[in-house]
N, C-alpha and C positions, 0 to 999 in steps of 0.2 A: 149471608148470601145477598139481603137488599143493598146491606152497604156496600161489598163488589160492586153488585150492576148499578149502582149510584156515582161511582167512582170511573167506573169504566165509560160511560155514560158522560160525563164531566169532562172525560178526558178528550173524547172524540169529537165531542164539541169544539173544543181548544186546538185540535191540532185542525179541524175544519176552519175553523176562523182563521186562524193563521196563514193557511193555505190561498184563503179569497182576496184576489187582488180589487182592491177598488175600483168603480168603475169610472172610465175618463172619457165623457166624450165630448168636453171642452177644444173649440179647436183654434189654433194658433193663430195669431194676428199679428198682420206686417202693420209696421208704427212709422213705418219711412219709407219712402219710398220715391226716388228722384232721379232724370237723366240730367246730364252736362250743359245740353245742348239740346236743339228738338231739329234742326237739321244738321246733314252730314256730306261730306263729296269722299271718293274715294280715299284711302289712303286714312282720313283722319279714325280717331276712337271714341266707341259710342263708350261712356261708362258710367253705369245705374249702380248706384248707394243704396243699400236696403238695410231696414233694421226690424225685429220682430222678436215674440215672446210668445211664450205659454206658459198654462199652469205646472205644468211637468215636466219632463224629457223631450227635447225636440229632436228629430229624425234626420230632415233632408230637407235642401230648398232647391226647383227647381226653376230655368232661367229659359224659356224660349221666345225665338225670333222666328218670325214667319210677316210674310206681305199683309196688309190689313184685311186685304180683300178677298184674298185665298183662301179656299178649301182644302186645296191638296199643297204637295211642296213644290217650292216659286225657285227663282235660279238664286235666291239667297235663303235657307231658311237654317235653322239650329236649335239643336235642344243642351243645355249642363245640367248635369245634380250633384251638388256636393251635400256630403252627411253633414250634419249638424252635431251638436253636442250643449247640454247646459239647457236652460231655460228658457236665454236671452241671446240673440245675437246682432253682429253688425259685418256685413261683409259688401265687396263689392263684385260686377260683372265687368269686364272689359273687353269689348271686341272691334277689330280694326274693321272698318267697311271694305270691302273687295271690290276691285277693278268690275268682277263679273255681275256686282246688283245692279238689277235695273233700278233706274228714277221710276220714284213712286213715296206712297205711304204704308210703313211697315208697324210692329206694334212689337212689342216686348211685354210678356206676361210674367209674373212672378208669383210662383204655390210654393207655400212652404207647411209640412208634414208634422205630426209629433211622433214617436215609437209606437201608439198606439193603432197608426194610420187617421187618424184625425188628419182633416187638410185644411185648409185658408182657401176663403174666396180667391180665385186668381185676381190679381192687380195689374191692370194694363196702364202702358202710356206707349204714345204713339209717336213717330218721330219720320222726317223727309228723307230720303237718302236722294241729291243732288247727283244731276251726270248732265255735268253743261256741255254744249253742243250736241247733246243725242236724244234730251227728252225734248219734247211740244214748247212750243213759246204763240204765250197770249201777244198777241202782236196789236196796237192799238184800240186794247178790249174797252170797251163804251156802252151805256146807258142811257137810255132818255125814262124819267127823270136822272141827272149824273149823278156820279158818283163823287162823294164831296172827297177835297185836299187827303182829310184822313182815311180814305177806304172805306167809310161809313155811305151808306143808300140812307136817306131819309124821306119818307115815305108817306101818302095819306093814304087809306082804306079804302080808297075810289080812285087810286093810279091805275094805269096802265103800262107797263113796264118793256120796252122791246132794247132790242140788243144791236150793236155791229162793231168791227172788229175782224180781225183772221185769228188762226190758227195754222203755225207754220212745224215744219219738222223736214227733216235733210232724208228721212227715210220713206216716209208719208203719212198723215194723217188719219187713222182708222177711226177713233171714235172721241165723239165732243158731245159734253152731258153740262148742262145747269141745272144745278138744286138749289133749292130751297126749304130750310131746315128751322125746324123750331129750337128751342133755348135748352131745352135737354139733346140736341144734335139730332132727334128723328127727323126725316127726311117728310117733307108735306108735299112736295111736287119734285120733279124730275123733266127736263127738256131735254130727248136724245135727240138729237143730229144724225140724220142718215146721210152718210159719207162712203161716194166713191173714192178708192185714193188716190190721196192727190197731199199734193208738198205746200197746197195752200188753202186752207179753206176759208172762203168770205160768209160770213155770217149772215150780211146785206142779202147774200145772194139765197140762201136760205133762213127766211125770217119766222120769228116766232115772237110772241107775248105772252106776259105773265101777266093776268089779270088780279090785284089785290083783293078783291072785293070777293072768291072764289076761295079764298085760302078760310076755313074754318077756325085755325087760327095763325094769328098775325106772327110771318117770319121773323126768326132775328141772324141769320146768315145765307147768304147764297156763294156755292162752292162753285168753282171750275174744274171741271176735269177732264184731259185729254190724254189719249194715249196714241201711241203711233203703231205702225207694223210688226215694229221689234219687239214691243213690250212695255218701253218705258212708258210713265206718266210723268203730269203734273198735274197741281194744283194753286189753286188761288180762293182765295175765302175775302168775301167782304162781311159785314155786316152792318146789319137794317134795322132800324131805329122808326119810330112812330113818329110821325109830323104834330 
């Protein structure tokens, strides 16, 4: 009778063991990840190269575009998922740019899944979508101290920095932002422009400065951004180097 329930015992052990799937909550990692290009005008094709692994069975990768700047969905945005299969993969996205994006900065994220539901940090990169004649144009944008041949500001820790220049558009000019960003891209100051609209705005005519000496720490870019009525933006990026 002990040897039955010794045996019975044994047995249900064995078929429990069998039963218990290992646990996996190792999660997949993209190993590539690259666009063609980083800006676009209509008509042409953005296309991102991804490559990625895991320990086990991979699921799904999934592929969205959306404005950089957007919360909700912008007049260009999109989501793919396609399944996966194997451990390893290499696949690419391609998408044409449409007539209907606005100019601006948009971002492509890539998650990619195992069968377990394990996920991958999302991986972004960011890319221009161009729309000549309809986004903003920096029209004789200027510095005192200048801005040297290469787009570099070099700079002492006791400048004083003021702007002039226009900002033009065929539709009109709503908003004109200067930042100023640290070496990891957080933003350390921000100059918004209050703008009625208008197809031109002089900078002269509304003046501001950046005081170096005020920044806790020392910028290494200052971005342009303008957008007009309809929507579009642009941008322009210098970067600031220590004297």
């Amino acid at each position: 009778m002990i040897r039955k329930a010794c045996l019975f015992f044994f047995t249900a052990l064995l078929i429990e063991a069998c039963d218990t799937v290992p646990k996996d909550e190792e999660e997949p990692v993209i190993t590539s990840y690259q666009l063609n290009e980083d800006s676009f005008s209509p008509g042409e094709t953005l296309t991102a190269s991804i490559s990625g692994k895991d320990n086990e069975e991979l699921g799904q990768v999934r592929a969205r575009i959306r404005e950089a700047s957007s919360k909700s969905f912008g007049f260009w945005e999109l989501v793919e998922i396609r399944d996966l299969s194997g451990s390893t993969f290499s696949t690419t996205f391609s998408y044409q740019i449409p007539d209907t994006a606005f100019a601006g900065l948009y971002e492509l994220s890539l998650q990619v899944s195992d069968e377990r539901g394990n996920g991958s940090i999302d991986s972004t990169l960011q890319f221009l979508v161009l729309q000549e004649g309809e986004a903003p144009d920096f029209v004789d944008f200027q510095t005192n101290p200048a801005i040297g041949a290469d787009n570099i500001l070099r700079l002492n820790i006791d400048d004083t920095l003021t702007f002039s220049g226009f900002v033009a558009d065929v539709d009109s000019v709503n908003q004109f932002s200067i930042s100023f960003k640290d070496n990891l891209g957080s933003t350390l100051l921000t100059l918004d422009y209050q703008i009625s609209d208008t197809v031109l705005f002089n900078l002269q005519e509304n003046p501001d400065t950046a005081f170096l000496s005020a920044f806790s720490t020392f910028p290494s870019a200052m971005e342009l951004k303008a957008q007009d009525l309809v929507g579009h933006q642009s941008r322009q990026t210098f970067g600031i180097e220590k004297n």
